[in-house]
C-alpha positions in Angstrom: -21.2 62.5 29.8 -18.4 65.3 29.6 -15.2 62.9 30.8 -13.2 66.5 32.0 -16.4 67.3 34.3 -15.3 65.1 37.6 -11.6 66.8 37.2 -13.1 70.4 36.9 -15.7 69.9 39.9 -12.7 69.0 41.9 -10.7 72.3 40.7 -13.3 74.2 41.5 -13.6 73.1 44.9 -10.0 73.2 45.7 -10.1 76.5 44.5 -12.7 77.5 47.0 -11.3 76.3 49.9 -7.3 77.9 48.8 -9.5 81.2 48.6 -7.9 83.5 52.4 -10.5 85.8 53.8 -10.4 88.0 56.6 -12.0 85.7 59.7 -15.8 86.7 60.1 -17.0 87.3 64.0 -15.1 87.6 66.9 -14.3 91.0 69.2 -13.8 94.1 67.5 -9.9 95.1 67.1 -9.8 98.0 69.6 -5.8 97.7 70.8 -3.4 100.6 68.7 -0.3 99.9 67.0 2.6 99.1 69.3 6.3 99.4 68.6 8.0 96.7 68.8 11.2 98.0 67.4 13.5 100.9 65.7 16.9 101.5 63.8 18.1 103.5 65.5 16.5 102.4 69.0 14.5 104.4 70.7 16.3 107.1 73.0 19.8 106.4 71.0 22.4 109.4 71.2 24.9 109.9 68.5 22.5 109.7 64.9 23.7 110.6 61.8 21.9 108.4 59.8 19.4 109.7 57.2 16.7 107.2 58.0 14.3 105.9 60.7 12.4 102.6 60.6 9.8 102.0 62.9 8.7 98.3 63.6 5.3 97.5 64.5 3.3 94.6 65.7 0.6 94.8 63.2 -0.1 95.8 59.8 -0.4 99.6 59.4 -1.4 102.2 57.2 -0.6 106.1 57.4 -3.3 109.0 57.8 -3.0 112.0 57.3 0.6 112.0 58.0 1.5 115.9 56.6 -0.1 117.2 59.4 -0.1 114.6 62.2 3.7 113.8 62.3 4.9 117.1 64.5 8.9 117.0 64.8 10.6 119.1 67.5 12.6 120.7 67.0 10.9 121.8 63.2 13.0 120.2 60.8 14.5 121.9 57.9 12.7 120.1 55.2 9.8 118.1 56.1 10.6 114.4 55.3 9.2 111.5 53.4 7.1 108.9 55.0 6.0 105.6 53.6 5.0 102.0 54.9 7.3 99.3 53.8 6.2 96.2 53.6 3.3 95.9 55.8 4.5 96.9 59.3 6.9 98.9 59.0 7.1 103.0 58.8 10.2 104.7 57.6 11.4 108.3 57.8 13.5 109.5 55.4 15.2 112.6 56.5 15.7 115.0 53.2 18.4 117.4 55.5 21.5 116.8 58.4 20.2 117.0 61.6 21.1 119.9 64.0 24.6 118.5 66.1 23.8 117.9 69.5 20.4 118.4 69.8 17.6 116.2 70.6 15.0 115.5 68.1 10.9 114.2 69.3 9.4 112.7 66.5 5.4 112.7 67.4 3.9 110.0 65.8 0.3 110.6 67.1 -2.6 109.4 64.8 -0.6 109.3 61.8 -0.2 105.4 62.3 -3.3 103.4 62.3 -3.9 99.9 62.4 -5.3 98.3 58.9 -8.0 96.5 60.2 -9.9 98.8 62.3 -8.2 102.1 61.8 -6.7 102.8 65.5 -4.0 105.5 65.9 -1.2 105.1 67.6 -1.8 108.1 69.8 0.8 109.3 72.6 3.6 107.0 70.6 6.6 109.8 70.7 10.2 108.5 69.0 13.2 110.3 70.7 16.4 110.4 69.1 19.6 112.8 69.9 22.8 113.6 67.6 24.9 114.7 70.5 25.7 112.0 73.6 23.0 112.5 75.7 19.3 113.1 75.6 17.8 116.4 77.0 15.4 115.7 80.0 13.7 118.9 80.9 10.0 119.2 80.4 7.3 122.3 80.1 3.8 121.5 80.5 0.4 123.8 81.0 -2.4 124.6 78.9 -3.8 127.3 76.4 -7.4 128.6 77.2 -9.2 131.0 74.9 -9.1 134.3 76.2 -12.7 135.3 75.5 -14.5 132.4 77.0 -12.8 130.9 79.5 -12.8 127.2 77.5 -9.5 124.9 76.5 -8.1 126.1 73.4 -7.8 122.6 71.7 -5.3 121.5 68.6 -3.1 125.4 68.5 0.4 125.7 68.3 3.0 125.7 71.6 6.0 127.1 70.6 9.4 127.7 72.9 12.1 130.0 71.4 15.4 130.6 72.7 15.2 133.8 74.4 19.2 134.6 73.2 17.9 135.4 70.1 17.1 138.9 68.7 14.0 138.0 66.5 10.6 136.6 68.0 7.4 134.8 67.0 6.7 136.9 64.2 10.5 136.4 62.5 11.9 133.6 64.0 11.1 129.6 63.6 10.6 127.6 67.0 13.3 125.9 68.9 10.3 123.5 70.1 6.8 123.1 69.9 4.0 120.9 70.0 0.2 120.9 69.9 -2.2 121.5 72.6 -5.0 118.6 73.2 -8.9 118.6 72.8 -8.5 119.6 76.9 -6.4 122.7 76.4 -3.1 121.0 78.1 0.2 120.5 76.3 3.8 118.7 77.2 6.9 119.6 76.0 9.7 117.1 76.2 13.3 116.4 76.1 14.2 120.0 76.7 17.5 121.6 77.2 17.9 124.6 79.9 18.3 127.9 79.5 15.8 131.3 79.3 12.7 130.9 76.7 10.2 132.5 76.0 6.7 130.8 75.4 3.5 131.0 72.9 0.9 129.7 71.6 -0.4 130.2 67.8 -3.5 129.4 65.9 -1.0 128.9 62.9 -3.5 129.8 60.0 -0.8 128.9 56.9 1.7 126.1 58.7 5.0 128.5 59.1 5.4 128.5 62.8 5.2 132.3 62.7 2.3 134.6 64.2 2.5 137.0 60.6 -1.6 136.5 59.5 -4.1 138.9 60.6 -6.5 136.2 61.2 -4.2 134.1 63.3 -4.7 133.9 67.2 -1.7 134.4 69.4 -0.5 133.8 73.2 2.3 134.2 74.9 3.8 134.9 78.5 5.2 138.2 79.7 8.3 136.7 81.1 10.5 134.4 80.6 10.6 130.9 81.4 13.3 128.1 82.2 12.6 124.4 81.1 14.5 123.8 84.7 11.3 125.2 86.5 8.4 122.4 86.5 5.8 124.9 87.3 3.3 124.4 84.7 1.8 127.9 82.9 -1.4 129.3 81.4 -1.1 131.0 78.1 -4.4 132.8 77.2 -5.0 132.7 73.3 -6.8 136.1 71.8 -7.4 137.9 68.9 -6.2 141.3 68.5 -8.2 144.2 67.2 -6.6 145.0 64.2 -5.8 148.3 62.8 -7.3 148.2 59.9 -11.3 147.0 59.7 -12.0 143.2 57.9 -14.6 141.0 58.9 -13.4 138.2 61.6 -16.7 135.7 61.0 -19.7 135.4 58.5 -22.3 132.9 59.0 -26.0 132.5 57.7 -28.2 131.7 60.9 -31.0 129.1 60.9 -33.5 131.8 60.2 -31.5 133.2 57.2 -29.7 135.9 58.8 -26.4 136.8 57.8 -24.5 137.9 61.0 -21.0 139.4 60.1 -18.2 139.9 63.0 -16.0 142.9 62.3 -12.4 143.4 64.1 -13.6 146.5 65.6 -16.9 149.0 65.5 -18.4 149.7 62.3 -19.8 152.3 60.0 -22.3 152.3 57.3 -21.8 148.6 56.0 -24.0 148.0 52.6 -23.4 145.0 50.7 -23.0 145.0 46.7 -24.7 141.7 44.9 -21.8 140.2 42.2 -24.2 137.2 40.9 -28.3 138.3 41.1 -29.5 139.1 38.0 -33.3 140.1 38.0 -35.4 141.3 41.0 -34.9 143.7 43.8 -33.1 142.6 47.3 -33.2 144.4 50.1 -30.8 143.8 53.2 -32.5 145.2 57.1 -28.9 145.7 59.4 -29.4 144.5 63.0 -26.7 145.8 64.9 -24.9 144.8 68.8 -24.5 147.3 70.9 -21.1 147.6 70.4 -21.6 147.8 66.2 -18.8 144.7 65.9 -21.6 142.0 64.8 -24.7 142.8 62.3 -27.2 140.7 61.2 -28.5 141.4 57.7 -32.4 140.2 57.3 -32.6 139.8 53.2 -35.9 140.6 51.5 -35.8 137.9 49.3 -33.9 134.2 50.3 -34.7 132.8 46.2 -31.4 131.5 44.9 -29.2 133.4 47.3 -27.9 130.6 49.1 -24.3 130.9 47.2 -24.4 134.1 46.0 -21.5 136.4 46.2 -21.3 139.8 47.9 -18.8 142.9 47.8 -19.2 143.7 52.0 -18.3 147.8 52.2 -18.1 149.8 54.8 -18.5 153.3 53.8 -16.8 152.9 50.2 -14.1 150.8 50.8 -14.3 147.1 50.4 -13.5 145.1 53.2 -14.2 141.4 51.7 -15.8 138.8 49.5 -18.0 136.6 50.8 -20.1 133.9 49.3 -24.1 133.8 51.3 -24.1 130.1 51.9 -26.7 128.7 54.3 -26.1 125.0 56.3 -29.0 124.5 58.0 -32.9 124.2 57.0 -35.0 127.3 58.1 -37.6 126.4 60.6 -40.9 127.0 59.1 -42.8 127.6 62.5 -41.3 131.2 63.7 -40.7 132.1 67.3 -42.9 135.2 68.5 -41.5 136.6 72.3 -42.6 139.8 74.3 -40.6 142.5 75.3 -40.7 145.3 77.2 -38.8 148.8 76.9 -36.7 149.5 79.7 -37.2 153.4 79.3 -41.0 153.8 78.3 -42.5 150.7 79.6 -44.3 150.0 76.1 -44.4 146.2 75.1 -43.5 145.1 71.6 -43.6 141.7 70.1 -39.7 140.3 68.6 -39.8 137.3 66.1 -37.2 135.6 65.1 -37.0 136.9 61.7 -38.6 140.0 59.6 -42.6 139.5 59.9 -44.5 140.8 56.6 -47.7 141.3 58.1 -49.6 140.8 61.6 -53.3 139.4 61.3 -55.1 141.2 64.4 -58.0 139.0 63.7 -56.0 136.0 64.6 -54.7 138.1 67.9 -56.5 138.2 71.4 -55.3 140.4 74.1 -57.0 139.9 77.5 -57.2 141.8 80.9 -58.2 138.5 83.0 -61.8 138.3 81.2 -62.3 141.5 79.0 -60.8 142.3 75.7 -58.7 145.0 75.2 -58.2 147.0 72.3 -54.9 146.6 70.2 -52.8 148.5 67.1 -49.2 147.2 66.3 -46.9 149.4 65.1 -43.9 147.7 62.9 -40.5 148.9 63.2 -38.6 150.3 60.2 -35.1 149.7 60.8 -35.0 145.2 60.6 -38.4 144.5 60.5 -38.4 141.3 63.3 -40.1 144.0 66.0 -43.9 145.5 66.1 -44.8 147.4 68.8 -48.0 147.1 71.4 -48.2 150.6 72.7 -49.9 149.3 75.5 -49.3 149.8 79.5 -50.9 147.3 81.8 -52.1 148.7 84.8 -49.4 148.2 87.6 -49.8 145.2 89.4 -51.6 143.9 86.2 -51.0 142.0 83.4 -52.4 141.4 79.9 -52.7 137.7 78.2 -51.8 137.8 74.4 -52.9 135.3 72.3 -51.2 134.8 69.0 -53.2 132.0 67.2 -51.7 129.9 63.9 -50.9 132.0 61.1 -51.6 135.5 62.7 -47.9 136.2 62.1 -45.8 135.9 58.5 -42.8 136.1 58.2 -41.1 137.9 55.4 -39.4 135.2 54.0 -41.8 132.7 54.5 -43.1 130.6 57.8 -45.8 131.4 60.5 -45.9 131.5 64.1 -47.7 128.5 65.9 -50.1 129.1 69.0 -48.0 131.9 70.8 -49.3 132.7 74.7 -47.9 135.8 76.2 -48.1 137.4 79.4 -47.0 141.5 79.6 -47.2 143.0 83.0 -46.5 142.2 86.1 -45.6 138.3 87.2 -46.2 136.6 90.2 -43.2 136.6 92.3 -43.8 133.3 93.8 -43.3 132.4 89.8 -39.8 133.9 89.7 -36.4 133.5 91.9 -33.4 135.2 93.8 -29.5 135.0 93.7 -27.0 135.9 95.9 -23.6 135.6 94.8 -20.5 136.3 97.6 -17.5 136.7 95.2 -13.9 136.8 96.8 -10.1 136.1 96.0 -8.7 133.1 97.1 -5.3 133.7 99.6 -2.4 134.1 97.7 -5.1 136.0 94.7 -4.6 139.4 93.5 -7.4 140.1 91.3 -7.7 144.1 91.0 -10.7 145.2 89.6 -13.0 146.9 88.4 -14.3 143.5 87.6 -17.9 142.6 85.6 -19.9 139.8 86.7 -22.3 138.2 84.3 -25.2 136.0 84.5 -26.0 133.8 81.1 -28.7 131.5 80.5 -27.9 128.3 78.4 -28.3 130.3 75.0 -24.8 132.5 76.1 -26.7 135.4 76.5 -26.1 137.6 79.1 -29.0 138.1 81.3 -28.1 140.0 84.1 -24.6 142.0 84.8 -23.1 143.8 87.8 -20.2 146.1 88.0 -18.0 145.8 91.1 -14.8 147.5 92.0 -13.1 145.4 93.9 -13.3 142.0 95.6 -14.9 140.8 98.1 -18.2 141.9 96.8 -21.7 140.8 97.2 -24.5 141.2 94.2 -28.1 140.4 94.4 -30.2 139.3 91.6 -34.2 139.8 91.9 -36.8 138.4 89.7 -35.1 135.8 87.6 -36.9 133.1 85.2 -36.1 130.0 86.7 -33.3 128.3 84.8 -30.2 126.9 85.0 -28.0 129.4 84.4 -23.2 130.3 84.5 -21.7 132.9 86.3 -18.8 134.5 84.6 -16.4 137.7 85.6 -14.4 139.1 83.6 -11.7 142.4 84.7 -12.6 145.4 83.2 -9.3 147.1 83.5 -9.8 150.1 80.9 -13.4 150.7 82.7 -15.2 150.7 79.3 -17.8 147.7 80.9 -17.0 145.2 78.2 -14.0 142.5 77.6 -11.2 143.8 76.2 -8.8 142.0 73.8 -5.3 141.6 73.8 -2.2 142.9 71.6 1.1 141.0 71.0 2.6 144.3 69.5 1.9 146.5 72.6 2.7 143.8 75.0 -1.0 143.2 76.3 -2.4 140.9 77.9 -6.2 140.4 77.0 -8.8 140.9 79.9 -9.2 138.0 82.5 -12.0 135.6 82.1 -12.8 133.7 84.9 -16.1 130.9 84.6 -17.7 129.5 87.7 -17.1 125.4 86.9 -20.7 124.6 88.1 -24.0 125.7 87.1 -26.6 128.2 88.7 -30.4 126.7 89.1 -32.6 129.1 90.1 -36.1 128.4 90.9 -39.6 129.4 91.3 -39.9 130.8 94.9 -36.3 130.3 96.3 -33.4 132.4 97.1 -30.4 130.5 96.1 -27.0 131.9 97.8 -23.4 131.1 96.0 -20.1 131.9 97.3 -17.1 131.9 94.7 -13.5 131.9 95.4 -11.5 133.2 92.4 -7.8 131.7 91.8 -5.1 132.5 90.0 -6.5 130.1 87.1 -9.6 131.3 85.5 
């Protein structure tokens, strides 16, 4: 027997038990760092040291910290941050501090706990160089312009409003960042007249100076000594020269492209397809500021490049990328012309051929003879050239496989009415609109009906409030009212423009939805406020 085999066993198991492991069970850590302590302290007046440490009850690690740890006022150099030991944070400050001014240091979710990875959100360390701290607050929120919605994580700037230059020249005197609500607080203010914005800062420089970038601000100034709170309404102006504002490849395979204003001829120029022929079919709004391109051909696009022109000169580069799995079953709908009262069937993407034999159209009992017609501009339309009797309706039948799609994928068993519905399938609405007192709300003003999609079903123009509009003959649905003023009469929302001093076009969303139903007549009355 090994005589060393007794002392090693016993190593070995003393070993094991010295081995420290985190504790196993128990509740899940769900408590943020706290502060337990500063040099300076909290609130102190008088700093001119070149250093914070922040003290904390736990160990802590930092995430994220470039862009998390907002300082107001900006300081001249940003400064390093590092954990010392396990629970501490320190800020080294890499230029003087501004004399008497007071300085927020946001900590926000830079600071997480080690364990479980909770921020220390809302923590804020205040420090001033002069003898007292500023008190003064502003608070509101930023809501984008075209929707209505909280405009979440955007720049709030102040500036003094002494000085000469502005948002597009000068850096801010305060700022901070708006939450996933819309609201924002600025703290520990001084007095005096500002002026106020808000900034989708695209390359971190405080300043509104990227065509891309989305801007707000207020046409008068403010004074931190006021606590009423204010609204800034974030838009994008229309550019003066054309680019495209949004490119994204739709579920289908669609490329829809936004442009900054109404296009011409758009054609777009392959830069990596070699072999084979592509074709593109343009689908255009109304408006011509959004087309969706149809492709002939989806084989190893997905990351191709394109030149986008419009007429011949080039407005971008963009790379075809698509993020979602097409559906393979397509969706077949019926639609009928406003003007000539002919029928056509819309799929959701270009259809390569129609099998009529796999197509029944029915007048209660007897067949009825039918030719399709496809379109020629994007291919997703054929037309029925057929006219039920009035008071009639037809039953189309579209069976598995009777439609292809273009780019692959069939319809599933599609059942289509064209002609006249029952009324007691269909419903009413009555909306009362008014101001509420104290409101000025000039019109003309647009009120729109949209259906869960966002599409806008139904619209009414109305010149001024109060105003009453009745709806017939609606699907049943649950459905949004929003108005919106058309103040240049041109019967769509109008943007904004920082240069010429404009204000984009009120938005105003009714909070609750609309549920029509088969059969009823459902009244609404809606006040409008000052706040959209």
């Amino acid at each position: 027997m090994n005589r060393f085999a007794p002392a090693l066993g016993a190593l070995l198991l003393l070993a094991a038990c010295a081995q420290v492991k985190e504790p196993q069970g128990g509740p899940k850590d769900t408590v943020a760092p706290q502060l337990t302590g500063s040099e300076p302290a909290n609130g102190a007046t008088h700093f001119s040291g070149s250093r914070i440490v922040l003290h904390f009850d736990e160990r802590v690690r930092l995430d994220r910290v470039a862009e998390r740890l907002l300082v107001s006022p900006p300081l001249a150099k940003r400064p390093d941050v590092q954990v010392r030991g396990t629970s501490d944070v320190v800020i080294g400050l890499n230029a003087p501090l501004a004399a008497n001014t007071t300085y927020t240091f946001n900590i926000g979710e830079a600071v997480t706990d080690l364990s479980e990875g909770n921020p220390a959100a809302g923590l804020a360390f205040v420090v001033s160089t002069g003898a007292y701290l500023d008190s003064l607050s502003v608070h509101g929120r930023v809501v984008q312009a075209a929707t209505g919605l909280p405009a979440a994580d955007v720049a709030v700037i102040l500036q003094d409003a002494k000085d000469t230059g502005d948002i597009r020249t000068m850096p801010p005197l305060y700022f901070t960042r708006s939450g996933t609500d819309g609201r924002f607080s600025l703290a520990h203010l001084r007095g005096g007249p500002m002026r106020l914005y808000a900034l989708r800062d695209r390359n971190g420089n405080y300043r509104y100076d990227l065509p891309n970038e989305e801007v707000a601000f207020l046409d008068s100034v403010i004074d931190p000594r006021n606590p009423a709170p204010h609204t800034l309404f974030l838009f994008m102006p229309r550019p003066e020269k054309q680019l495209v504002t949004a490119a994204k490849v739709l579920p289908e395979r669609g490329w829809q492209l936004t442009f900054a204003k109404p296009a011409k001829e758009v054609t777009l120029l392959s830069l990596d397809r070699e072999g084979g022929r592509l074709h593109w079919w343009p689908e255009w709004s109304a408006g011509r500021d959004t087309a969706t391109f149809w492709p002939s051909d989806t084989t190893l696009l997905n990351g191709q490049r394109f030149l986008v022109r419009e007429d011949s000169t080039v407005l971008d580069t963009l790379a075809y990328r698509a993020m979602a799995a097409m559906p393979f079953n397509l969706t077949v709908s019926a639609v009928q012309d406003p003007v000539t009262g002919d029928w056509r069937l819309e799929s959701t993407r270009p259809v390569e051929r129609l099998n009529l034999d796999h197509v029944r159209l029915r007048m209660d009992t007897v067949a009825v003879p039918l030719t399709v017609r496809p379109d020629s501009i994007h291919g997703r339309t054929l037309g029925l050239g057929v006219k039920p009797p009035p008071g009639r309706a037809y039953e189309l039948t579209l069976f598995p496989k009777a439609m292809m799609a273009v780019m692959g994928g069939t319809n599933d068993t599609t059942k289509l009415t064209l002609g006249a519905v029952e009324p007691r399938t269909l419903g009413k609405l009555k909306v009362d609109l008014a101001a509420d007192s104290g409101t000025v709300l000039p019109g003309p003003l647009v009120l729109q009906l949209v259906n869960a999609q966002g599409r806008t079903m139904r619209e009414a123009r109305i010149p001024a409030l109060p105003a009453t509009v009745h709806w017939a003959n609606l699907v049943p649905a649950s459905y949004t009212l929003r108005l919106f003023q058309d103040l240049n009469g041109d019967g769509r929302w109008t943007t904004g423009s920082y240069l010429r001093h404009l204000q984009p076009e009120r938005i105003f969303l009714d909070p609750g939805p609309v549920v029509v139903r088969a059969g009823w007549s459902v009244e609404r009355s809606w006040a409008l406020g000052d706040r959209p």
